[in-house]
Structure formats: C-alpha cells, structure tokens
N, C-alpha and C positions, 0 to 999 in steps of 0.2 A: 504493500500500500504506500510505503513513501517514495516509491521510484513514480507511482502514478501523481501523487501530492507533487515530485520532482517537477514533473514532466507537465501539468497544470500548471504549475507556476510558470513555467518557461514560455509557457505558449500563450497565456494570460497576461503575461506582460509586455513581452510581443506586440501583441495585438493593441494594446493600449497605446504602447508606444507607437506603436505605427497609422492608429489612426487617430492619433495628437492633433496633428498637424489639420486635419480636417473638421474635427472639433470647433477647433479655436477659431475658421474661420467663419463658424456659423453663431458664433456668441455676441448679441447684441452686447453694445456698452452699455455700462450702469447710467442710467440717465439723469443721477442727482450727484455726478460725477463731472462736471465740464472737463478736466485736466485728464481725464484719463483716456490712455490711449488704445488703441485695435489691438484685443489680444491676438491677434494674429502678425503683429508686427515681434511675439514672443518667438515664432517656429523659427528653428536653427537645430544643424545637428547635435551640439550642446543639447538643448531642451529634448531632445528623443531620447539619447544618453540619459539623461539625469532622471525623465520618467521612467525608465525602462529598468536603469540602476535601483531606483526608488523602492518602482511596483514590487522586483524580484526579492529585497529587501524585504518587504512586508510580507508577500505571499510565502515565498519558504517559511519562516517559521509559523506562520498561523496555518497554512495546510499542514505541516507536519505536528502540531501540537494538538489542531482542531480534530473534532470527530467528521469523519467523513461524512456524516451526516448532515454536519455544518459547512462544509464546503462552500455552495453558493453563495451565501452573504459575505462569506470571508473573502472570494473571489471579486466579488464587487466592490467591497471595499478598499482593498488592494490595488484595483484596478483603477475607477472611475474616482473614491475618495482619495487616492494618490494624486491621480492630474490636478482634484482641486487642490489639495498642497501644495503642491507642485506653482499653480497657478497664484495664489496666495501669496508665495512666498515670495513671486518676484513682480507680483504689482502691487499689493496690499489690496485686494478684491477678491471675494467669493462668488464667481458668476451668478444669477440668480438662476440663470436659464439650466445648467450644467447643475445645482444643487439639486433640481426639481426633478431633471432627469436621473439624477444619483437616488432622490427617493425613489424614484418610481421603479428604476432598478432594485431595491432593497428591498421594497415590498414584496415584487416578485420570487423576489429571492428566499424571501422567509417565507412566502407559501410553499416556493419547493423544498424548501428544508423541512416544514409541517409536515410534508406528503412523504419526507423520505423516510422521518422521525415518526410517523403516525400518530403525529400530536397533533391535532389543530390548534390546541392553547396557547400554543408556542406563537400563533398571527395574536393572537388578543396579549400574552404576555410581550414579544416583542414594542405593539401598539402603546400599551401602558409605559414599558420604559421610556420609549421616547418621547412621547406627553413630559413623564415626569422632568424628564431630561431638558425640554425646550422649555416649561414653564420655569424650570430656576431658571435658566442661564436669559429668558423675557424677563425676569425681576432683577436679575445684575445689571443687563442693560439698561431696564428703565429706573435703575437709581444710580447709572452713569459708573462701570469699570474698565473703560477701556475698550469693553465690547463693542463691535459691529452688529447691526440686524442680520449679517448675513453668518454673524458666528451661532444666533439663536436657530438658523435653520439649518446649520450643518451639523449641530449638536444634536436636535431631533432627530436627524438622521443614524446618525451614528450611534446615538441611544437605543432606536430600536432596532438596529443592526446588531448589536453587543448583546443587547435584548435575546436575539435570535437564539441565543450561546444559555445564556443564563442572568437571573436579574442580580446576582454577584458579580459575573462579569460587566453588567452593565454599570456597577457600583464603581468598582474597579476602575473601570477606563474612563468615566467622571474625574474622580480622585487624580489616578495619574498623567492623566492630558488636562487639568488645570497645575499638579508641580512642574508639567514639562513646560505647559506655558508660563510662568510664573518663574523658572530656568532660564528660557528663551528670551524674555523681558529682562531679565538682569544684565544677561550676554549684552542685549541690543543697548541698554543704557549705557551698559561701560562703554561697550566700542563707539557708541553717535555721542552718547554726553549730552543729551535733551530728552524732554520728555516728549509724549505725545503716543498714536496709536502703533501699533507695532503686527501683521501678521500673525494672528491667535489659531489661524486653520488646522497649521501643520500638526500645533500641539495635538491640537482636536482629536484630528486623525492618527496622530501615533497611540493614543488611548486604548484604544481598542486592542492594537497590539502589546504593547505595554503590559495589558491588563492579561490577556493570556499565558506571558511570559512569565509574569509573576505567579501568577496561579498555577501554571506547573512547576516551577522552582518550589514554590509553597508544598507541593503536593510531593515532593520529592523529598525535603526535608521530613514529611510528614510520616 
C-alpha cells in the first residue's frame, strides 16, 4: 500500500503542477484590490517547481500516515490547498474563485471517503468541523487579528477537510496552523521590521498536515 500512496503522490502533484499555469489564468482579480496584479503574470518554471516540490511535500507523508480510506480529501488538499499557499504566499491573496473550487473539491471528496469508510456521519461530522472552524476564525476577524476574509474561508475548508480524518484531527490542525502562523509572523517581522498583514494561508494549510504528523508521532510514543 505505500508504493501505491508513492505512486498517488507523484502523479497528484504532477498534475497540479502542470495544470498551475492554466489555473491562474482563469482567476478573476480581487476587486476590492486596485494594486493587485494578474495572477497569471505568477506562471514561470520557478512557480511549477515550487508547487510540485510543495504538493509532493504534503502528499507523501499524509498518504503514507493517512488510512486509505482517507485518501481523497488528503489528495485534494495537497493538491488544490497547496497552489493556494503556494498562491498566498507570493501575492498576499486567497483567490476567492480557487477557494470555492477547493471547497467544492473537498466536499466531494468527503462523500467518497463516506462511501469508502461506510460512514455517512463522517459528510455531517466533517460539515460541523468546519462550521466550527470558520465561525472562530469570523470572530478573530471581526475583532481585527490580522486576518483576511479570505483566511475565514480557507479555514472552513480545511476544517472540514481534517474533519474528514477525525474531529481530533481537526483540533489539531486548528492548534498547529495558528503556532505555524504565529512562527511565520515573527520570521516576517524580524526580516521586514514593520508591522502590518502578512500571508496566514500557508500556515493554514500546513495544519492539517502538521496535525497528522503529530498524531502519529503521539501514537508511536504511545
């Protein structure tokens, strides 16, 4: 099973990486944005590298840790929440159009995880964590941390993505995708030396992983 987990990863990022470029050229600008430019003025062999390094990054250890069961959401997250990082990281923007499509991926994805798992609960447990997940991170925002509106929609994503796994897991990658942000904000102060917004996606998305790595390490000690 983990030459096939291997072998998924590789072809899974692949594909992301190689259809980046096509992506980014159908992604309207944020329109409450003037100064921001055509993410497609992002594509360069650099940015296929750096997603494809990325995606492979995240997929190997979470198919190899995850139950094959869970596959899929792990797949998509890897994938699609990778480019948004990725994306993120080097405009300071969460596409809205690309977030939407990342959920709608994710849903699907936790229905076939339901069907593989013979859980249905597992669509209404994933749904609940990410409710839970987007209603805090809506209250951070609207009592002003730094957040973006489009950090409250990738958070609900990710929430019921993690969801998918378990509502430990989705505990979990709350927790450590706000110390990786909260990591990531100290780095950016030092090196700029001002305040202001900073890129919160990537943390976002390494959560998830993060949160499985720990939980086997946990379970290993155990």
């Amino acid at each position: 099973m983990a030459w096939i987990g291997v072998g998924v990863a590789l072809v899974a990022a692949l594909a992301i990486a190689s259809c980046t470029a096509a992506i980014l050229r159908r992604l309207p600008l944020p329109v409450d944005e003037p100064e921001a430019r055509p993410y497609a003025e992002l594509i360069s062999p650099r940015l296929f590298v750096t997603v494809l390094i990325s995606s492979l990054a995240a997929l190997l250890p979470s198919l190899l840790l995850a139950d094959p069961t869970r596959w899929p959401v792990w797949v998509v997250v890897g994938t699609v929440g990778v480019l948004l990082a990725v994306v993120d990281a080097r405009t300071g923007f969460l596409p809205k159009l690309l977030t939407w499509w990342f959920g709608g991926l994710v849903l699907a994805a936790t229905i076939a995880v339901a069907a593989l798992a013979g859980n249905p609960l597992i669509v209404l447990i994933a749904a609940l964590c990410g409710a839970g997940a987007g209603l805090m991170f809506r209250l951070l925002w609207q009592i002003g941390g730094g957040l973006g509106f489009g950090d409250v929609r990738l958070v609900t994503v990710l929430g019921a993505a993690a969801g998918a796994t378990s509502v430990e897991l989705a505990v979990w990658s709350l927790l450590l995708g706000g110390v990786a942000g909260v990591g990531w904000g100290l780095i950016v102060r030092l090196r700029r030396g001002a305040d202001g917004p900073f890129p919160y996606g990537p943390s976002l998305v390494m959560g998830p992983f993060l949160a499985l790595i720990v939980q086997w390490a946990l379970a290993g000690l155990g």
